[in-house]
C-alpha positions in Angstrom: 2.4 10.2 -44.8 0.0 11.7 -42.1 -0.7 9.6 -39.3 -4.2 10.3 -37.0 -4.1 11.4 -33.6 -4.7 8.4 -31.9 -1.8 6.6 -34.2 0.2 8.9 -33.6 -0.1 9.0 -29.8 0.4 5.2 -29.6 3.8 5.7 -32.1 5.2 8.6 -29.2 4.5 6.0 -26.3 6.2 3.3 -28.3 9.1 5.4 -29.0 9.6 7.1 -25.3 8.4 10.8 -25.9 5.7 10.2 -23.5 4.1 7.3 -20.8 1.0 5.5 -21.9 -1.8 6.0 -19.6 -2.4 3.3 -17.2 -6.1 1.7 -18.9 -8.9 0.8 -16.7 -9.5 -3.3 -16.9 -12.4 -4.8 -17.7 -13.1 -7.5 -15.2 -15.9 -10.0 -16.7 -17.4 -12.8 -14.2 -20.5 -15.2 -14.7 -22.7 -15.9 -11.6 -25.1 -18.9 -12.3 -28.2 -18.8 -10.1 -28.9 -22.4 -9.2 -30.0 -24.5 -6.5 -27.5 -27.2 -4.5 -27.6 -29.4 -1.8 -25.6 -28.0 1.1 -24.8 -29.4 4.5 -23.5 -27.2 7.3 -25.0 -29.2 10.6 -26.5 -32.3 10.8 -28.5 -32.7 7.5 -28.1 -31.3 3.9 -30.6 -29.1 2.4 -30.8 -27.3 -1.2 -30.1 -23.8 -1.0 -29.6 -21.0 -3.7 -26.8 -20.2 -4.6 -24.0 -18.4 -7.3 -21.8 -21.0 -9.1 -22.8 -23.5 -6.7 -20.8 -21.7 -4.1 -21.8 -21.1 -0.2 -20.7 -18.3 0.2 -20.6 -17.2 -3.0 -17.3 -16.2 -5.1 -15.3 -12.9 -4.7 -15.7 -10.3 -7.0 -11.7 -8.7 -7.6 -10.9 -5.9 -8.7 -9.0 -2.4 -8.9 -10.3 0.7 -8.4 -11.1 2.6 -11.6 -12.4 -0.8 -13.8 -15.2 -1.3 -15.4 -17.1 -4.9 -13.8 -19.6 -6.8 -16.5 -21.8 -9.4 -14.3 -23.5 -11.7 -16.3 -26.4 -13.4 -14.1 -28.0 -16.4 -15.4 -31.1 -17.8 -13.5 -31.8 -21.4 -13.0 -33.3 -21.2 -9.6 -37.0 -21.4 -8.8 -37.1 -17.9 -7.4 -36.9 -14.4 -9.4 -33.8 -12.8 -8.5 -31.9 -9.9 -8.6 -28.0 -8.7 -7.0 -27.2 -5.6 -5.4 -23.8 -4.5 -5.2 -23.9 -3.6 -1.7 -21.6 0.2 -1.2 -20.9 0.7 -4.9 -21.9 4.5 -5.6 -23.1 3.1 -9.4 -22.7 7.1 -10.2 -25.7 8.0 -13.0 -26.0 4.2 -13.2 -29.3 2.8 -10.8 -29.6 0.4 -13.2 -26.8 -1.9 -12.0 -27.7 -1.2 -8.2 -30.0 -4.0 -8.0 -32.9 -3.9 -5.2 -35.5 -5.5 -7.1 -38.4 -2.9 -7.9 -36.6 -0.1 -6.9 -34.0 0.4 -9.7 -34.8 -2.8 -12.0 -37.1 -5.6 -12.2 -36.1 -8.4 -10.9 -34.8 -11.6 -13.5 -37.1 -14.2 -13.8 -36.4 -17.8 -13.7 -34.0 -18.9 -17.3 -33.4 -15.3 -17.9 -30.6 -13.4 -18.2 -29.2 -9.9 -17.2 -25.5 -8.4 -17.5 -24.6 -5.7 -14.8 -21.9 -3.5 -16.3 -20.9 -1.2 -13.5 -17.6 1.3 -12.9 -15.5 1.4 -9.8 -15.3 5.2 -9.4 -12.8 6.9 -6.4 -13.2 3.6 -4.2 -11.3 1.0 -2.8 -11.1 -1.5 0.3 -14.0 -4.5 1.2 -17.6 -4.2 -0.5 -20.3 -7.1 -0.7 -22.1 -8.4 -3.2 -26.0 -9.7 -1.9 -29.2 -10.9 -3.6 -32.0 -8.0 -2.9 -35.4 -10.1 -3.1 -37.1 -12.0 -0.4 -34.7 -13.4 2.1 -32.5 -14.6 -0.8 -30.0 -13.2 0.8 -29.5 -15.8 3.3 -27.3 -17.8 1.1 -26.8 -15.4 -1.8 -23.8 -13.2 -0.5 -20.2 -12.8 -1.3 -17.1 -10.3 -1.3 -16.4 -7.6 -3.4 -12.6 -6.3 -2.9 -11.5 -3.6 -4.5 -7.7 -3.1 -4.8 -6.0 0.3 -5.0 -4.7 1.8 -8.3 -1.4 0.5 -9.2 1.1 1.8 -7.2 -0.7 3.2 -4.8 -0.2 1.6 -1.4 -2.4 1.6 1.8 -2.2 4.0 4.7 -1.3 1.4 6.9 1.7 -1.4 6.9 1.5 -3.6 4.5 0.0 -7.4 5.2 2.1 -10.4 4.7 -1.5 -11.9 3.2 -5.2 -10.8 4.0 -8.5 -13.1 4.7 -11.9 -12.0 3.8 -13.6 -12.9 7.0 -17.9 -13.4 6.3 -20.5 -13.9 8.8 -23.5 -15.0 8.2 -26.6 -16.7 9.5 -28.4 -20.6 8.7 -31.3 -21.7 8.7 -32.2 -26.0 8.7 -34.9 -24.9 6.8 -36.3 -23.5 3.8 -36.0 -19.8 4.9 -38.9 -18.6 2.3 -41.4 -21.3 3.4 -40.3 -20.1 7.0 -41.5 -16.3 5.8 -44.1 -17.4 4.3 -45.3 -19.3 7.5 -44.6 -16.5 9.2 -46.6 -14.0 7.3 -49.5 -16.5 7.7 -49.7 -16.3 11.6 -48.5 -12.3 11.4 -45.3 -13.1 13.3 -41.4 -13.1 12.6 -40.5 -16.6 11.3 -38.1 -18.6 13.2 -34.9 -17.5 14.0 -32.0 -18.5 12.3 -30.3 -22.3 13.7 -27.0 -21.0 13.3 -24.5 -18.1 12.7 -21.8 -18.7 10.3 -18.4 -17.6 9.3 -17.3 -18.5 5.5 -20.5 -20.5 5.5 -19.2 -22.6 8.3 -20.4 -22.8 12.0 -17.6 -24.1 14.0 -17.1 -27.0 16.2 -19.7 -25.8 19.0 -22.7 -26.8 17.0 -23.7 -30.9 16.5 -22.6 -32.5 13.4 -20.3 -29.9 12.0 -16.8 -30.8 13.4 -15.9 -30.7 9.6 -18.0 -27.3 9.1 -15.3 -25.2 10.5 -12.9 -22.4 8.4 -9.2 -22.2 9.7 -7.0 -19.7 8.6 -3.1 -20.4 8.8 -0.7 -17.8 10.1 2.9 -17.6 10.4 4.6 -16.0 13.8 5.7 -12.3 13.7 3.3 -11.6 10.1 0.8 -9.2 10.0 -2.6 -10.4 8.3 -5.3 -8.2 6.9 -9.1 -9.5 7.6 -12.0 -8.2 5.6 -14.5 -8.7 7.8 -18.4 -8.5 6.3 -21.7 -8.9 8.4 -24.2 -10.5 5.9 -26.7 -11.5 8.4 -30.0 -11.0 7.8 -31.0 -10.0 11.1 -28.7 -9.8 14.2 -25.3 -7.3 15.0 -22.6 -9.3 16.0 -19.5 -8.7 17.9 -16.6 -10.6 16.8 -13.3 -11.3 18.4 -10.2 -13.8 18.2 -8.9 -15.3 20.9 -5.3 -13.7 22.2 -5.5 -11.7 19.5 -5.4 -7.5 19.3 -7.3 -6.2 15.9 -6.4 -2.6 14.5 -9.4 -1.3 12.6 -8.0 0.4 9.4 -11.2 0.6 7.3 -15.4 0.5 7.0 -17.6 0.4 4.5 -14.3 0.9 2.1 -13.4 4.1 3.5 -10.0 4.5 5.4 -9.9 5.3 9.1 -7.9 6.6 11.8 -6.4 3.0 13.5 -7.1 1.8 16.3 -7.0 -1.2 18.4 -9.8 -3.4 19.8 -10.0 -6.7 21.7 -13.7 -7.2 19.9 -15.4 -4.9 17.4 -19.3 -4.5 16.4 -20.6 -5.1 12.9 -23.7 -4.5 11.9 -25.7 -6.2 9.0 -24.7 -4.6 5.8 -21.4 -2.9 7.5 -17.9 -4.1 6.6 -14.4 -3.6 8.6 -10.9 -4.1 7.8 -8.5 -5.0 10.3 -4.8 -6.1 11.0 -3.6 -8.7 13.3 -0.4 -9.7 14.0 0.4 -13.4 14.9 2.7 -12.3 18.1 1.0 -15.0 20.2 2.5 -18.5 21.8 2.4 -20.6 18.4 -0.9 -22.4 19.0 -4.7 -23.0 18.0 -7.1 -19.4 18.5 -10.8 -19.3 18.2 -12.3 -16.8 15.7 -16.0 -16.0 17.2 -19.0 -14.0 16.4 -22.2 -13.4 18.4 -25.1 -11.5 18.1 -25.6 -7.8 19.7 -29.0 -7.3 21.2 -29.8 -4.9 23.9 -33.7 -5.0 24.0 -36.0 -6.5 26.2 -36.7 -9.6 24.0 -35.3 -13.1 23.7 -31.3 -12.8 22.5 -30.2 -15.4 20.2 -26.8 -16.4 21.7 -25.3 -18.8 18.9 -21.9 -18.6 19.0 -20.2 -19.1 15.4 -16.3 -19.9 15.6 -13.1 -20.7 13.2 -9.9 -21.2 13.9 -6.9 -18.8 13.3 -4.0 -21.5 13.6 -0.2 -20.9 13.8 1.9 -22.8 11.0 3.0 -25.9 12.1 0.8 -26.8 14.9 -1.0 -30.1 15.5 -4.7 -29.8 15.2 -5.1 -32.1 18.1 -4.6 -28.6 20.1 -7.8 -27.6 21.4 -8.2 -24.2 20.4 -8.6 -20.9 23.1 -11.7 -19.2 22.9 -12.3 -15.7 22.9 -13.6 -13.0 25.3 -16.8 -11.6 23.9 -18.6 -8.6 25.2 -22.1 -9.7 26.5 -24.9 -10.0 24.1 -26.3 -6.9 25.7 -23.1 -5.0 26.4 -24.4 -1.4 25.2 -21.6 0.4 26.6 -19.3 -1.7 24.8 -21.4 -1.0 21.4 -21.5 2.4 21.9 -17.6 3.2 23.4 -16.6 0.9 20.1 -18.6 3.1 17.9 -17.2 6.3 19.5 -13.8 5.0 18.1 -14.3 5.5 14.4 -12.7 8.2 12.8 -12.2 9.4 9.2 -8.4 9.3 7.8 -9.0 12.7 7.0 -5.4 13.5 5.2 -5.2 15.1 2.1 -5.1 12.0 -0.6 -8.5 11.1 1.6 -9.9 13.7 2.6 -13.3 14.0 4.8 -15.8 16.8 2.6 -17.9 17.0 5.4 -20.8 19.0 4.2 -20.5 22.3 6.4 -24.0 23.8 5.6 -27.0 21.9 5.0 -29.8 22.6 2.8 -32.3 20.0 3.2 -33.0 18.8 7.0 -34.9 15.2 7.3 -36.2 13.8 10.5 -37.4 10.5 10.3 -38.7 7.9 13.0 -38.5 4.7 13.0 -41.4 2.6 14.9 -42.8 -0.4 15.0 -46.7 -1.4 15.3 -49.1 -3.5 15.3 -51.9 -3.9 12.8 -54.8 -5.9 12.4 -55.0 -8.8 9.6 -57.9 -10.4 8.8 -56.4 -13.2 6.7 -53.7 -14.0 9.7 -54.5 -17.1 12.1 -53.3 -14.2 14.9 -55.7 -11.1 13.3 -52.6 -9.3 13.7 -49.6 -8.8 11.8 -46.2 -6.8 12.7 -45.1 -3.7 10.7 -42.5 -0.9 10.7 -43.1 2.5 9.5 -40.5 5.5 8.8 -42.5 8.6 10.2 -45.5 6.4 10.4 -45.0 5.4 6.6 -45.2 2.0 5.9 -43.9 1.1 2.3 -45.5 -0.7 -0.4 -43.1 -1.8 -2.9 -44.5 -1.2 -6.5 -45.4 -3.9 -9.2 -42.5 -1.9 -11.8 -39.3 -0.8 -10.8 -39.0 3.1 -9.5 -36.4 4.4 -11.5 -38.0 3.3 -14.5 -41.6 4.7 -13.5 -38.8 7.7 -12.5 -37.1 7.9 -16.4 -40.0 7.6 -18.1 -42.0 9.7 -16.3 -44.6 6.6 -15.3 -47.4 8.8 -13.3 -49.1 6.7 -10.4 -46.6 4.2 -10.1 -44.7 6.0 -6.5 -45.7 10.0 -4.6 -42.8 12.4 -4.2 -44.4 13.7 -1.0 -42.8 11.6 1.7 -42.9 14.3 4.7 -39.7 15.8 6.2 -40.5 15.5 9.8 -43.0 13.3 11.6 -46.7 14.0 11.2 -47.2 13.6 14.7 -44.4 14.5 17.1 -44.2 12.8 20.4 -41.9 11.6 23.8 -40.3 8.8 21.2 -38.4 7.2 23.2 -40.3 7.9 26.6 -43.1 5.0 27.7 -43.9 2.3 25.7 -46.4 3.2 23.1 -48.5 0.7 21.6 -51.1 2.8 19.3 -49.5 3.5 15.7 -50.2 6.8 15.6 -52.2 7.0 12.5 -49.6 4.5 10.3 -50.7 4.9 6.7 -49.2 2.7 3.5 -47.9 4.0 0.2 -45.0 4.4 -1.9 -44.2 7.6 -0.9 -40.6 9.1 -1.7 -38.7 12.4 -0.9 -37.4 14.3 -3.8 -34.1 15.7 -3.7 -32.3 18.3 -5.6 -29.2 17.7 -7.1 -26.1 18.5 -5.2 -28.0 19.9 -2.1 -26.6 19.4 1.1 -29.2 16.7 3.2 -28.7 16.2 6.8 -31.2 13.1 8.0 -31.3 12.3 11.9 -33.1 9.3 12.3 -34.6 8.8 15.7 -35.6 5.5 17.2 -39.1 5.3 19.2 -41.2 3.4 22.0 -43.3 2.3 19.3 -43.9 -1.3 20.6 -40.3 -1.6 21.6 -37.0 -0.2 21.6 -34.5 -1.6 18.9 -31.2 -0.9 16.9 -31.7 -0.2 13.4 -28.8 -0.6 10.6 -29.8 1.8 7.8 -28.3 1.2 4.5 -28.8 4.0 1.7 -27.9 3.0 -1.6 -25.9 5.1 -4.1 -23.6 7.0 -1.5 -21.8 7.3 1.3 -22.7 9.9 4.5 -20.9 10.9 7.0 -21.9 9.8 10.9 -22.0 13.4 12.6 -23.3 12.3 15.7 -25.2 10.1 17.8 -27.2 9.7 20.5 -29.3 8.3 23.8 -32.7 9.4 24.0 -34.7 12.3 21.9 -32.6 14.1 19.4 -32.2 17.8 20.3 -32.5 19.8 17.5 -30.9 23.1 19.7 -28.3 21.3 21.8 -27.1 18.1 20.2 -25.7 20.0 16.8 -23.4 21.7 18.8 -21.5 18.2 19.4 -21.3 16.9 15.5 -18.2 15.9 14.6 -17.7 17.9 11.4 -13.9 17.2 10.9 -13.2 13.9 10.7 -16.5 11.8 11.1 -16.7 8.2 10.2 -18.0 7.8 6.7 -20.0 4.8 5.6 -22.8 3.4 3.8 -24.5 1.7 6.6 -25.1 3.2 10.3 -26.4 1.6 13.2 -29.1 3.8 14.9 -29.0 3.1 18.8 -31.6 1.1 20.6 -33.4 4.1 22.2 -31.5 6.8 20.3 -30.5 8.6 17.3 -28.5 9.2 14.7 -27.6 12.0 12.3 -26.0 11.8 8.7 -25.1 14.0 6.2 -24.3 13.6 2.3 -24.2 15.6 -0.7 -27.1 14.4 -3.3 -24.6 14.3 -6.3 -25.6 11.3 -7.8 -28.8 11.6 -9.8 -31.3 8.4 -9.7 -33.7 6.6 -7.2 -31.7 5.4 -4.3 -33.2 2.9 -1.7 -32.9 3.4 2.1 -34.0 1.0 4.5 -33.5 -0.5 7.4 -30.9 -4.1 6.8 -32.5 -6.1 9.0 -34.9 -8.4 6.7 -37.2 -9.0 9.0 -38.1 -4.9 9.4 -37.6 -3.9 5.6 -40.2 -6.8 4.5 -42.5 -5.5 7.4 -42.1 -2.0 5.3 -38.9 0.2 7.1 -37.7 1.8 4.0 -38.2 4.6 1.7 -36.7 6.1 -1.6 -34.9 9.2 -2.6 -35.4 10.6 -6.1 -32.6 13.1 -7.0 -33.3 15.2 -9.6 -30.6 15.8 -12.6 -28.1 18.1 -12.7 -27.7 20.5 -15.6 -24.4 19.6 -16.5 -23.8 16.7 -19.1 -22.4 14.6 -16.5 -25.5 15.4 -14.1 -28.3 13.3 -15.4 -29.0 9.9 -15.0 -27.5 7.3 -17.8 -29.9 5.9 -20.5 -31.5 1.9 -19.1 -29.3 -0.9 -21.1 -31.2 -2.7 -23.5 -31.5 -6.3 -21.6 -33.3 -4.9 -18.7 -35.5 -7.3 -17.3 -39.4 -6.6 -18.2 -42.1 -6.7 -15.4 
């Protein structure tokens, strides 16, 4: 009797001769698009949500399995879900921005994203990518280590994902849409959240407050996520040391803090140990903003509680940085270090083949059709972007001419003192989808530099499809001559998401190894939707692994 190969292996592992290889799960999970009446201050209002859920539920799983999302739409609204951090390697098509890498699914439609987890673990986030879905559309993604693998850090008795978000009283698409009609931001947000919940220091939501319980002398591990649409926040507890451990699911060097800074998009994993007086500790987040213009100081708050205390015990609040504490922001920032050991290493890319310098500014335009004649806009060296009516990387795989330009200019057409006197003038703006082109596995080092365009600002930049490496930063006009000589190119932080300084600069680096059409753009909503963002097409490799995987048969037609 001859047995095959494959019966045969399976007979040896039964037997002993050899270990069975440890298979990669499939994790399945069904997210129904739908609308629900939710209250979170002093009135209920329908929302969108996933399952029904605000926030929305977390996505498990272990790095190295393969993740089958199968969205449903019931909601008014065309949707689509981006997996916020995931490389997607060859895969675009599960990344999600709508028109970018997919069209987005229409109301009673259906589309499955079936996505690996490839050489990553820690705290991700899951976020609808259309409008300002993402308001209440947003949820965790936690990816678990490979079995038997432990972290580089003690072990927690239990962890906590920690989200922080933003609410609105209001239907936050009629508010854009008012918005757009006058040319101005729409209102700002009523509330900031955490878990969904505001905490007892807004009206009508003494019941609209999470509490975590914690045991004295245990160590607790927080996944913290920012999914606001529009504000930094610090956040802090009350009494409390935190040891950052991770960002944007990439080990660090710890350290402790009394308060860190998250940015929209950014995540952060920290420890805390419940070594405190056994009592009742306010959680609290609060928005970052260091410009010149009116600072939203809504305080959300939850309560870390010790086991066995009465909640009679009003709770201690903690000590927050000031809104515009910029040397808080930046001495927090200068903190964050790459593990850098040998099971997680730091490739910093040492030489650099393709150097980007992009500014970000802001303008005004005029607008015939708004009640103002204005309307505000945001360009990326004087680029504004028009989205396209089909998605990118199709137009991209199937070689769709006139759908986007590859000629998206390295360096500013016009360079100037950016961050000297204000500037009002545009500078020539124009409009187009215009993207760079990258080759595959070049080195790309991209500074981007904030202006005087209108006003100063901090800009979170998310780029999908990778993560860079943070290799310096900056106050002022980026020197091309001096500043390189102070990179850290040994153990910079690496992320997905990067705040660039009110008034300043920043400068990334990243290998271009995964082929597709990879979004980048600013994650404040209010700037991408006023057109601060841009594209990378990189090329295919030659290798069979180096090209980008065929579209899946249920994506969703234009």
């Amino acid at each position: 009797m001859f047995l095959s190969k494959r019966v045969y292996f399976l007979f040896l592992c039964l037997i002993g001769f050899i270990s069975p290889p440890v298979l990669a799960a499939v994790k399945q999970y069904q997210f129904d698009i739908q609308v629900k009446n939710v209250s979170r201050l002093c009135h209920a209002k329908p929302i969108v949500t996933v399952n029904g859920r605000f926030p929305g539920p977390t996505i498990y799983v272990r790095e190295g399995d393969r993740v089958l999302v199968n969205v449903t739409n019931h909601a008014q609204y065309n949707m689509s879900i981006h997996w916020h951090g995931l490389k997607q390697f060859r895969n675009g098509w599960a990344d999600g921005p709508a028109y970018i890498t997919q069209c987005p699914i229409k109301t009673r439609q259906i589309y499955t994203y079936d996505f690996n987890v490839t050489g990553q673990r820690g705290t991700l986030w899951w976020h609808a990518h259309i409008l300002w879905l993402r308001a209440t559309v947003y949820g965790a993604i936690v990816i678990m280590p490979k079995p038997g693998t432990p972290f580089p850090f003690p072990q927690p008795h239990l962890e906590e994902v920690i989200i922080l978000g933003e609410w609105w009283n209001n239907d936050v698409e009629e508010l854009v849409k008012q918005g757009n009609k006058l040319g101005l931001p729409p209102n700002a947000s009523d509330a900031h959240t955490i878990n969904g919940k505001p905490g007892p220091l807004f009206p009508c939501s003494e019941k609209y407050t999470f509490a975590m319980e914690v045991e004295q002398g245990k160590t607790y591990l927080l996944r913290i996520i920012n999914a606001a649409l529009n504000d930094e926040l610090f956040f802090a507890i009350a009494g409390h040391n935190m040891t950052v451990v991770e960002i944007d699911a990439v080990y660090t060097k710890p350290f402790t803090t009394q308060a860190l800074l998250i940015a929209p998009g950014q995540t952060t994993n920290v420890l805390v140990r419940a070594t405190q007086l056994p009592g009742r500790y306010f959680m609290a987040a609060r928005p970052f903003m260091d410009v010149p213009l009116s600072i939203d100081n809504k305080t959300a708050t939850a309560i870390l509680q010790y086991k066995g205390i009465s909640n009679s015990i009003l709770p201690i609040l903690p000590r927050l940085p000031a809104p515009n504490d910029t040397a808080y922001a930046l001495s927090y920032n200068s903190k964050l270090r790459s593990l850098n050991t040998p099971q997680f290493p730091a490739n910093v890319p040492l030489k650099v083949d393709r150097h980007l310098f992009y500014t970000i500014g802001l303008g005004m335009n005029p607008c015939p059709s708004c009640l103002n004649g204005t309307q505000l806009t945001a360009s990326l060296n004087n680029i504004t972007f028009v989205m396209p009516e089909i998605g990118l990387l199709q137009a991209h795989y199937f070689n769709n001419k006139g759908v986007f330009r590859t000629d998206f200019p390295d360096n500013p057409p016009t360079p100037f003192n950016y961050t000297g006197v204000p500037l009002t003038a545009n500078l020539g703006t124009t409009s187009g989808t215009r993207v760079s082109k990258i080759a595959y596995n070049s080195t790309v080092q991209l500074v981007l530099q904030d202006t005087n365009l209108l006003t100063v600002e901090s800009h979170p930049f998310h780029l999908h499809g990778y993560n860079f490496f943070v290799v310096g930063t900056g106050i002022g006009n980026f020197d091309p001559k001096k500043d390189p000589a102070k990179f850290n190119l040994v153990d910079p932080p690496e992320r997905n998401t990067v705040g660039v300084p009110t008034g300043g600069w920043t400068a990334i680096r990243f290998r271009a190894d995964n082929p597709g059409v990879w979004f980048m753009h600013c994650h404040l909503e209010l700037h991408t939707g006023w057109g601060l963002k841009t594209a990378f097409v990189v090329e295919n490799g030659k290798g069979p692994d180096q090209s980008i995987l065929p579209p899946p048969k249920d994506l969703p037609p234009c």
